[in-house]
C-alpha positions in Angstrom: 15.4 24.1 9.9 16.6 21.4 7.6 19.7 23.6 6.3 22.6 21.5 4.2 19.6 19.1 3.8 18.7 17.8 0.5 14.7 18.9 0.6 13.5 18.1 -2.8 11.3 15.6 -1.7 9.3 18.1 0.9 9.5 20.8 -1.6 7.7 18.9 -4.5 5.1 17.8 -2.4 4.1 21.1 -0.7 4.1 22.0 -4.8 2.2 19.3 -6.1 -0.5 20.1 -2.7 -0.5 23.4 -3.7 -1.2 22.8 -7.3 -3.9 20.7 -7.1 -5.9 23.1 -4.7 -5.3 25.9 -6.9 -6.7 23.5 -9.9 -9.4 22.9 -8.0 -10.0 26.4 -6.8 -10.0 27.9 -9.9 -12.1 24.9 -11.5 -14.9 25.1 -9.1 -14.7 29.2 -9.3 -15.4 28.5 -13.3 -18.3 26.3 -12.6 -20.1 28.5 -10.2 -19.8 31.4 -12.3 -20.8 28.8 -15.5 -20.9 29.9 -18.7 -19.8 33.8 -17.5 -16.6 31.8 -16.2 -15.7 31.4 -19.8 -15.8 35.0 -20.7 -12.3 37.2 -20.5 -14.0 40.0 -19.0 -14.7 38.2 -16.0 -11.7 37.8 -13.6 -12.4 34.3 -13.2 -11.6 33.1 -16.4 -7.8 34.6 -16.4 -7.6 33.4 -13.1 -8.4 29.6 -14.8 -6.2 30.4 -17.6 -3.0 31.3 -15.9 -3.2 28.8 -13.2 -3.3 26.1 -16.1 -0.1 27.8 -17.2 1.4 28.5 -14.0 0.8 24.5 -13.1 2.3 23.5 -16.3 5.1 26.0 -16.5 6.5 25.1 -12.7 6.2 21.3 -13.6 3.2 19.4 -14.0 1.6 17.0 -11.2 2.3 13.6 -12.7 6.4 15.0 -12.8 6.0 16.2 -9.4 4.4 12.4 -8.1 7.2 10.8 -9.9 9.9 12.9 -8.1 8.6 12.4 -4.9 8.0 8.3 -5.4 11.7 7.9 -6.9 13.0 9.6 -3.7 11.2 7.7 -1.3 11.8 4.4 -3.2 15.6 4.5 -3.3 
C-alpha cells in the first residue's frame, strides 16, 4: 500500500495526531493527579516529562503543520 509513493504528507500528520493526544493525555493525567503529578516519584510526572521531550525531539507540532500545508499547497 502506497509503496514508491512519496508519503510524507500522511506520515506527518498521523505524527502531529499522535502528538497532540499524547500531550493531552499526559496533560490531563498531571491534572487529575494535581499537585502529586508534579512529584518524580509518581509515574505520571516522568510520563509528562518525556513526552514533552519525545514531542520536541521527533519535531514539534507547528513544524509538523507547516510540512503538511507546504505539501498540499504546491
Amino acid at each position: 500500500m502506497g509503496a514508491g509513493k512519496n508519503q510524507v504528507k500522511e506520515i506527518s500528520m498521523a505524527k502531529n495526531f499522535a502528538c497532540m493526544v499524547s500531550d493531552r493525555v499526559t496533560y490531563d493525567a498531571v491534572q487529575i493527579h494535581g499537585g502529586f503529578g508534579y512529584m518524580r516519584e509518581y509515574l505520571v510526572e516522568r510520563l509528562y516529562r518525556d513526552n514533552r521531550i519525545l514531542s520536541i525531539g521527533g519535531g514539534t507540532q507547528e513544524i509538523m503543520k507547516e510540512i503538511i500545508s507546504k505539501i498540499i499547497l504546491q
